[in-house]
N, C-alpha and C positions, 0 to 999 in steps of 0.2 A: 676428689677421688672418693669413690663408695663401690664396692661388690656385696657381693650375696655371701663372699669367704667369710669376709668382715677381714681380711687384712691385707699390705701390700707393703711393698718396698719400692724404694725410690733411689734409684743415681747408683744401683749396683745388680749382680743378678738377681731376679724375683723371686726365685725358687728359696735359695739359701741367706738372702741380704749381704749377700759377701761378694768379694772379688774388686776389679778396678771402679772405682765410681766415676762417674761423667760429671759434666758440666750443661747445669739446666738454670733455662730462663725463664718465669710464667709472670704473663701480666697480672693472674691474681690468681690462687692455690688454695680451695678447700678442701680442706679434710671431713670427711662423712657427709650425712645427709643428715641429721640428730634423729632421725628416727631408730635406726639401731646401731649398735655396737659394731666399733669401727677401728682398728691398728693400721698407722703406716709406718714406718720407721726409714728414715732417713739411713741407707745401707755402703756399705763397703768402707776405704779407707779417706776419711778426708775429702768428703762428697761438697761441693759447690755450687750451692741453689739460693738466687736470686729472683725475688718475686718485687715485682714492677707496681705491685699497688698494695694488693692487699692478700696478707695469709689468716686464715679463718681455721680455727679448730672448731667446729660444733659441737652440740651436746650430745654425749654417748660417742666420740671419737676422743682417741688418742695418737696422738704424734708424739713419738721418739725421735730425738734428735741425732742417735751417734757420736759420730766425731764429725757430721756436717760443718761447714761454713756456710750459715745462715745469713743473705744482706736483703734487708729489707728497705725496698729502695721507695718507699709510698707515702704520701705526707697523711696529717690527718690521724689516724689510729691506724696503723700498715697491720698491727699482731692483735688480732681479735679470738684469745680464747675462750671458749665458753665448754669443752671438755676437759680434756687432759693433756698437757705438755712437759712430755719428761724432758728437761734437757740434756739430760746422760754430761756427754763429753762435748756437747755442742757448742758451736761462738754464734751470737746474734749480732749481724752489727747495722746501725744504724746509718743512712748513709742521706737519706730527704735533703729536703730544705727548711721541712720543718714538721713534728714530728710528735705525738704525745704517748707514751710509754705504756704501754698495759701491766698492772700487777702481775706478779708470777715468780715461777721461779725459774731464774736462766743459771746457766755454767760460766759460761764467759761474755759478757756484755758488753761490747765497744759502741762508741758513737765517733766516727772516722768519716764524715763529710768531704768530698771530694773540692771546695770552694763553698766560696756563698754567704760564710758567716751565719749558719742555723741555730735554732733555739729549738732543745727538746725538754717538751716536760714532761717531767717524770710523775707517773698516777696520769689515772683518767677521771679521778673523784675524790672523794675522802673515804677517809679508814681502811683507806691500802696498804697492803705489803711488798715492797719490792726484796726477793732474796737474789742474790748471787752468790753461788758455790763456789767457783775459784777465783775471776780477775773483773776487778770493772776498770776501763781504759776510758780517758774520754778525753779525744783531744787524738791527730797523727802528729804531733809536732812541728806542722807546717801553716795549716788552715786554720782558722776562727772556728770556733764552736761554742754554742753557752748550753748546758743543760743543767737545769735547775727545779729544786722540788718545792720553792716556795708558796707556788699556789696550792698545790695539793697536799701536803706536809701527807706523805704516803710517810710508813714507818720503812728503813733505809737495812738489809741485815748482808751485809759481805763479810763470809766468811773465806777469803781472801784479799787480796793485794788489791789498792785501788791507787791510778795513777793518774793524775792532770796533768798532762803534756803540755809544753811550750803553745801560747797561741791560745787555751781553752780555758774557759773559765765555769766553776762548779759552784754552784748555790745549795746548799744542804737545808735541809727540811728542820721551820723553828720550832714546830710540836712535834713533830711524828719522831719516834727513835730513831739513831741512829748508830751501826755498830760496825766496826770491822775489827777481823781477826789475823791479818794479816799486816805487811808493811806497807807504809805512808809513803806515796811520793808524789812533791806537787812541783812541778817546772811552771804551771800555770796556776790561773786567780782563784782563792778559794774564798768564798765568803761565809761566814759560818749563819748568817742568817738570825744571830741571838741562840742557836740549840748547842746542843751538845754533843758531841762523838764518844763515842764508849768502844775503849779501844779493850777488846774479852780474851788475845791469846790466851793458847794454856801453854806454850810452848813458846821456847827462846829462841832469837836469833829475826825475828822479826826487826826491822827500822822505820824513822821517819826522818823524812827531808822534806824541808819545800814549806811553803804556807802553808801553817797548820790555824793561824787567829786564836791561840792561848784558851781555844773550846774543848780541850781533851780532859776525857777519865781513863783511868785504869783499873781495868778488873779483873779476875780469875775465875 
């Protein structure tokens, strides 16, 4: 997607980005052309866009997320961005067979595979950052999943809730940092990898259950 405006809306009315959003399929979605400055934003209430291989942000675009539901069904690197990706209130959810993670910063990040038993790894290189804003889920509590940041020890920063469901098993990164702000829950395998979790609330009423591997700090 490119105009001459420089921007659009997606999954709601074009004029105002608001009103019912739709339900869109694309076997691959770029945003801009990187030669100039380019907005799309994912519109209306809880929009549901499925891209079958690959979503590309170019250079000099930016995609807004919304409150989309993001599923990136693409193996390989499905999230290529090289502009701008606001996540706002967005969910990305992983769903391949198998899958390697672009740095950045998401709102809600799931890896919820429909079968198959997948491996996502997280980073595509070294001296990455993965940030999550509010939830990282991995794992539906049915199917196998391993996502793991061994290879890439990307530096790890959730500043909410992170959950290993029944069935999934999470590998954390043995150099890159690793933080969450939020509460601990693990129904599934956690492996600490030899690193550390730096657990930063500033606020109470946070918990933790589940395999944690005796890896935790506490800070303020």
């Amino acid at each position: 997607l490119s105009s001459a405006a420089g921007t659009n809306c997606i999954g709601a009315n074009a004029s105002s980005c608001s009103g019912t959003a739709g339900t869109l399929v694309f076997g691959s979605l770029t945003i801009g052309n990187a030669a100039t400055a380019f907005t799309t934003t994912f519109g209306g209430t809880n929009p549901t866009t499925t891209t079958d291989n690959l979503l590309t942000v170019t250079a000099n675009a930016t995609l807004n997320g919304g409150s989309a539901q993001i599923t990136l069904a693409g193996s390989g690197t499905p999230l290529v961005n090289n502009g701008t990706l606001n996540s706002q209130d967005s969910t990305i959810k992983y769903t391949a067979a198998t899958a390697n993670i672009s740095p950045g910063i998401y709102d809600k990040l799931e890896f919820k595979p429909s079968g198959g038993n997948p491996t996502y790894t997280l980073g595509t290189g070294a001296s990455q950052t993965i940030t999550v804003n509010e939830s990282l889920v991995i794992g539906d509590g049915i199917n196998a999943v391993t996502v793991t940041a061994a290879a890439n020890n990307p530096n790890l920063d959730v500043n909410g809730d992170v959950t290993i469901d029944a069935g999934a098993t999470f590998t954390a990164p043995a150099t890159g940092t690793f933080s969450v702000s939020g509460s601990w829950t693990a129904n599934g395998a956690f492996n600490h990898n030899n690193g550390t979790i730096i657990f930063d609330s500033i606020t109470s009423g946070k918990t933790i259950s589940g395999d944690l591997d005796d890896k935790a700090k506490f800070s303020k």
